[in-house]
C-alpha positions in Angstrom: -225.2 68.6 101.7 -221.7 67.3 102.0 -221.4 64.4 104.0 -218.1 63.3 105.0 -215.9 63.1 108.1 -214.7 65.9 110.0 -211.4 66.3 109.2 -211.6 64.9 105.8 -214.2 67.0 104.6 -212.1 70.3 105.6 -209.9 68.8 104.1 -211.7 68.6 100.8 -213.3 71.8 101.3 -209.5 73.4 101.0 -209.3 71.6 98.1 -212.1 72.9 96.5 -211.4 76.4 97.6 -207.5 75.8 95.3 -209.5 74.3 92.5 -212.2 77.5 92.0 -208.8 79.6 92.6 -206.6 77.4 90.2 -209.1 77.5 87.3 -210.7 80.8 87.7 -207.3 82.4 88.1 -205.9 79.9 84.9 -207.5 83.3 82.4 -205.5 85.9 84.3 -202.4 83.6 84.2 -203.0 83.1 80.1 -203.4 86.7 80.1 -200.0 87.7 81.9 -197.9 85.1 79.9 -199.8 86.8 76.1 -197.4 89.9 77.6 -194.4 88.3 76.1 -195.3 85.1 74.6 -197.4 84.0 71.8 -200.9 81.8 72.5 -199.1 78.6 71.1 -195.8 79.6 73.1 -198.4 79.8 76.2 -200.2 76.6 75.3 -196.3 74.8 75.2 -195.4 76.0 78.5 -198.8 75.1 80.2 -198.8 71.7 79.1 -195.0 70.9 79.6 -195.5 71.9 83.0 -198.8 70.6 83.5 -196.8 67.5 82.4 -194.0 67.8 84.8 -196.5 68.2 87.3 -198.9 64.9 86.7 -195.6 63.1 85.6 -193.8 63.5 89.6 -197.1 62.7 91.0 -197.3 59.5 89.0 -193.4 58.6 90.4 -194.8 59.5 93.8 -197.8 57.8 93.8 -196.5 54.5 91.9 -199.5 54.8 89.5 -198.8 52.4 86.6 -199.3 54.4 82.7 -201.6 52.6 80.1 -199.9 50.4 78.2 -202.6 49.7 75.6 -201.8 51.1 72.2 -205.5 51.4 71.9 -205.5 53.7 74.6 -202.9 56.1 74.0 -205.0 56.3 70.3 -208.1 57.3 72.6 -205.8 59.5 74.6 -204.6 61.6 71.6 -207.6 62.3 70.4 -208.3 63.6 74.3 -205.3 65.6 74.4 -206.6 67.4 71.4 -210.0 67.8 72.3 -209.3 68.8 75.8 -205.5 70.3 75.6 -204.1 71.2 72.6 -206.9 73.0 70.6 -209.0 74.7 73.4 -205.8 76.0 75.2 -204.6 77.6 71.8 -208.4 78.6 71.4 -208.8 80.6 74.7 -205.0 81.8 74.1 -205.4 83.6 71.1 -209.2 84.9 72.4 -207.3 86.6 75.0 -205.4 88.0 72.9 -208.8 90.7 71.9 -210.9 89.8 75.3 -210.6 90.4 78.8 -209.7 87.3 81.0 -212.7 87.7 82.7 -214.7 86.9 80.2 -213.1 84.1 78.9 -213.8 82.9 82.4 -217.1 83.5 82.2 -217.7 81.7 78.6 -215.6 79.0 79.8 -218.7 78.5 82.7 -220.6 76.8 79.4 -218.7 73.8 79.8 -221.2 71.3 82.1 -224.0 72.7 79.3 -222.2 71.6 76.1 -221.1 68.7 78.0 -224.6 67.9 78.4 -225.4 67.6 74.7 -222.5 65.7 73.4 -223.3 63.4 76.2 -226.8 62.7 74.8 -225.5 62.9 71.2 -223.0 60.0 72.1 -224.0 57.9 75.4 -226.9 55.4 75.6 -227.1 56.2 79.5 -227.8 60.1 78.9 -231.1 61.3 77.7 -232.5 64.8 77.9 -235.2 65.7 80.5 -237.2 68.6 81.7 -234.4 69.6 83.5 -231.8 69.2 81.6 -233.7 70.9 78.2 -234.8 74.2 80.9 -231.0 74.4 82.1 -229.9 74.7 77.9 -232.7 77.1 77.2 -231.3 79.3 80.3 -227.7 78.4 79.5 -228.3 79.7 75.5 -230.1 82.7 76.8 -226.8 83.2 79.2 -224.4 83.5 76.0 -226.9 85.8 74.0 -227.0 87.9 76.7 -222.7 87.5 77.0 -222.4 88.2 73.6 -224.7 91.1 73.5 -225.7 91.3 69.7 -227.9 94.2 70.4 -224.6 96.0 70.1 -223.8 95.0 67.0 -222.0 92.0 66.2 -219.0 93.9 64.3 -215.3 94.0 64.8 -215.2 96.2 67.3 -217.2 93.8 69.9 -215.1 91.2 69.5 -217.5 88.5 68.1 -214.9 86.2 66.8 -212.8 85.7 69.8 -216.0 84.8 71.9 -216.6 82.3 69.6 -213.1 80.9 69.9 -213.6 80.5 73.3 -217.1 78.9 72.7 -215.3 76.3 70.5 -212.8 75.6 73.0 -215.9 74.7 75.3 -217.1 72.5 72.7 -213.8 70.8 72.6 -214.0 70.0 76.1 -217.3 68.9 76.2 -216.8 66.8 73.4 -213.9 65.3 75.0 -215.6 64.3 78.3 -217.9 62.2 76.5 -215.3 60.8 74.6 -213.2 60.1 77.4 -216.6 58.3 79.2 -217.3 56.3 76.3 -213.8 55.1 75.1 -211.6 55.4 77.9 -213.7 55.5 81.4 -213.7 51.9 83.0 -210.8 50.3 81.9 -209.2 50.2 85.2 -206.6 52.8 85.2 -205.8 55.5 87.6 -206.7 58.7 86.5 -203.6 60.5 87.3 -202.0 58.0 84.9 -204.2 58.8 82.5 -204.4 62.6 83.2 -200.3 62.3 82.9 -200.3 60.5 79.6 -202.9 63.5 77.8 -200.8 65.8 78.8 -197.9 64.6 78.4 -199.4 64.0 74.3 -200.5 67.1 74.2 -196.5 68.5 75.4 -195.0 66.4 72.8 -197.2 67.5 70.0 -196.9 71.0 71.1 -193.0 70.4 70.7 -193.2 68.7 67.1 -195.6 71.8 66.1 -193.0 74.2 68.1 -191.4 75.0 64.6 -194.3 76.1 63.1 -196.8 77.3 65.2 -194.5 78.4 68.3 -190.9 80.0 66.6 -191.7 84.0 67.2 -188.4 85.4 68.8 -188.9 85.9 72.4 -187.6 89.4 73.2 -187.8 89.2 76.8 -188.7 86.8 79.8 -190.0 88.4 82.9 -190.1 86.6 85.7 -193.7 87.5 86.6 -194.3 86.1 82.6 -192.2 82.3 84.0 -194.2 82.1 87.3 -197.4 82.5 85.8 -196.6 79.5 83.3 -195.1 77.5 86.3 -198.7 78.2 88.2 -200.6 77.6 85.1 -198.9 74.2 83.8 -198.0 72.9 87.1 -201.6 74.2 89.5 -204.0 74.8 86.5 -203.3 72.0 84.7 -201.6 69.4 86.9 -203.1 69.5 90.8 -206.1 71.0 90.0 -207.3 67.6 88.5 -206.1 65.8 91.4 -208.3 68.1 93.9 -211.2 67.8 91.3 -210.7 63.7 91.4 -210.1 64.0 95.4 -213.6 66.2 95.2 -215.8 64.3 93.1 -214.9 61.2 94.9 -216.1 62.9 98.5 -218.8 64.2 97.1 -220.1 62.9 94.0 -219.7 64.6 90.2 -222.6 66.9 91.1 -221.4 68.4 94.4 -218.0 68.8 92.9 -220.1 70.8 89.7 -220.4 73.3 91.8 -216.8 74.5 91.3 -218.3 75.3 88.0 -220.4 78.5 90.1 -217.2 79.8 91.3 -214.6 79.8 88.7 -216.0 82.3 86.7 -216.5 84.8 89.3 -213.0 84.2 90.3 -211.9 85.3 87.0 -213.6 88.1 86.8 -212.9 89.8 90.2 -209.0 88.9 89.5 -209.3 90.7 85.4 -210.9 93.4 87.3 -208.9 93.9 90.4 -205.5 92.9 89.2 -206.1 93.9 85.4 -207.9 96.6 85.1 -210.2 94.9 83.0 -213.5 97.2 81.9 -217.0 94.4 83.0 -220.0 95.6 81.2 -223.6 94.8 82.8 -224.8 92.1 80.5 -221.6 89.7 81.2 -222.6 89.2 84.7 -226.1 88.7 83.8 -225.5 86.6 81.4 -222.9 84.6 83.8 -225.7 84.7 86.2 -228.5 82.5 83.7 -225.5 80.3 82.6 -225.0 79.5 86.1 -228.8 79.2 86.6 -228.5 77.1 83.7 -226.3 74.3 84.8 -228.2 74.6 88.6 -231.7 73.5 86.4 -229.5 70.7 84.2 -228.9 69.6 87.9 -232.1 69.8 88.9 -231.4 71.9 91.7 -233.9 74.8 91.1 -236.9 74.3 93.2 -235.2 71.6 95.5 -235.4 68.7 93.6 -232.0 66.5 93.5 -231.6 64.4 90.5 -231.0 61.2 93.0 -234.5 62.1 94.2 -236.0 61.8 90.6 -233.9 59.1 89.5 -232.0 60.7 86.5 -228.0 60.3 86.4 -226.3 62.9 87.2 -225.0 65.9 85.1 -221.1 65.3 85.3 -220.0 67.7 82.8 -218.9 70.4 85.1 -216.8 68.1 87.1 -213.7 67.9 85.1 -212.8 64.2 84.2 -209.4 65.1 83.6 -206.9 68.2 83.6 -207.8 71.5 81.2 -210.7 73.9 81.9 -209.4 75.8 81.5 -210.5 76.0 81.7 
């Protein structure tokens, strides 16, 4: 399936195996730093070290940063769409939902990609496949959501819609970034850094406001997981994912997409506690199905095979995903 050479492609495969652990874990990490920070005080540290993190590897590497005004435009709206608001999104969910099944509404991604892709790029057009894997992927987050119990307070309806909005965010943003940013001819860990490092310094400016609650303690388990998040979550799990895709293609590397969220469960359940009722693993299970049929991997049909473009959406085009 994977075709490259020997010790390149372990190579890669250890790579893939830190980026399903670095964004299914990113959830359990949110959820450790909610124990003495706020969600926008979480959101600052992630993306000041997710900063840190892209910015050394841009010294390192000698990758030269955008200097198009027009582009640092495009990349603000980016860092928005991809940093700012779904990371405060799936910060303050957490807040009333278990980590896991953040995770697990984060695996919607590649789907909602999908649409604002054929909303907003000539090349993309819905299929059979593609129209099966939504209807699946929509059954997947009825059956998540579980409105046969009730869709009151108690079941938490609002925060799994945060989260479902910051999903939209990022699908939104991947087809933004392919439309206004994508072949202009700079790296992406430049471009990664300079997102980032937007979405740090409006994080800062909106420190004030959004980010001022008195800390009343630090624990060192609270700093590592920040460090982990910002620096891992946010800053070399992108360069594994660009490392991957390039190997493999944007479909291969979609298949992270399969294994984050059941990363992010078994940690909320194992390391948490957290209580997993029987319809969010079903419902993981036809989201997951979902993004296989957008793929057109049910029944053994590749997209190459029928001559449709692939379904990138899964394969992150730059840092966040959250997750």
């Amino acid at each position: 399936m994977f075709r490259t050479p020997g010790g390149a492609r372990a190579g890669i495969v250890v790579q893939f195996a830190l980026l399903a652990v670095a964004w299914g874990s990113s959830f359990l990490l949110i959820k450790i730093g909610l124990d003495d920070l706020s969600p926008a005080q979480v959101v600052l540290a992630r993306l000041l070290f997710g900063a840190l993190a892209l910015g050394a590897l841009v010294v390192i590497t000698r990758r030269p940063v955008p200097r198009d005004p027009r582009v640092w435009g495009h990349l603000t709206v980016v860092a928005m769409l991809l940093c700012v608001v779904p990371f405060a999104l799936f910060a303050w969910a957490e807040q009333r939902i278990s980590s896991g099944l953040a995770s697990i509404l984060n695996a919607t991604t590649p789907l909602i990609t999908m649409l604002f892709a054929t909303a907003m790029l000539a090349g993309e057009r819905m299929n059979r496949d593609r129209t099966s894997g939504l209807v699946l992927g929509f059954a997947g987050v009825v059956a998540i959501i579980g409105p046969w119990r009730g869709l009151g307070e108690h079941n938490d309806l609002l925060p799994q819609l945060a989260c479902l909005g910051a999903t939209a965010c990022y699908g939104l943003a991947f087809a933004y970034l392919r439309r206004f940013v994508s072949g202009r001819g700079h790296s992406a860990p430049a471009l990664a850094f300079v997102q980032v490092l937007i979405g740090a310094v409006i994080m800062v400016i909106a420190a004030p406001w959004v980010a001022s609650e008195p800390v009343d303690r630090l624990s060192g388990v609270v700093i590592i997981s920040m460090v982990v998040l910002g620096a891992f979550g946010t800053g070399m799990a992108y360069v594994w994912n660009n490392n991957i895709v390039a190997a493999w293609g944007a479909a291969n590397a979609a298949a992270v997409t399969y294994l984050s969220p059941v990363v992010g469960v078994l940690l909320g359940v194992v390391l948490m506690g957290e209580p997993l009722t029987w319809n969010q693993p079903v419902g993981a299970a036809l989201v997951l199905l979902g993004i296989m049929a957008a793929h057109g991997r049910l029944g053994g049909i590749s997209h190459r095979q029928r001559g449709t473009p692939e379904v990138s959406g899964g394969s992150r085009a730059a840092p966040g995903r959250h997750r």
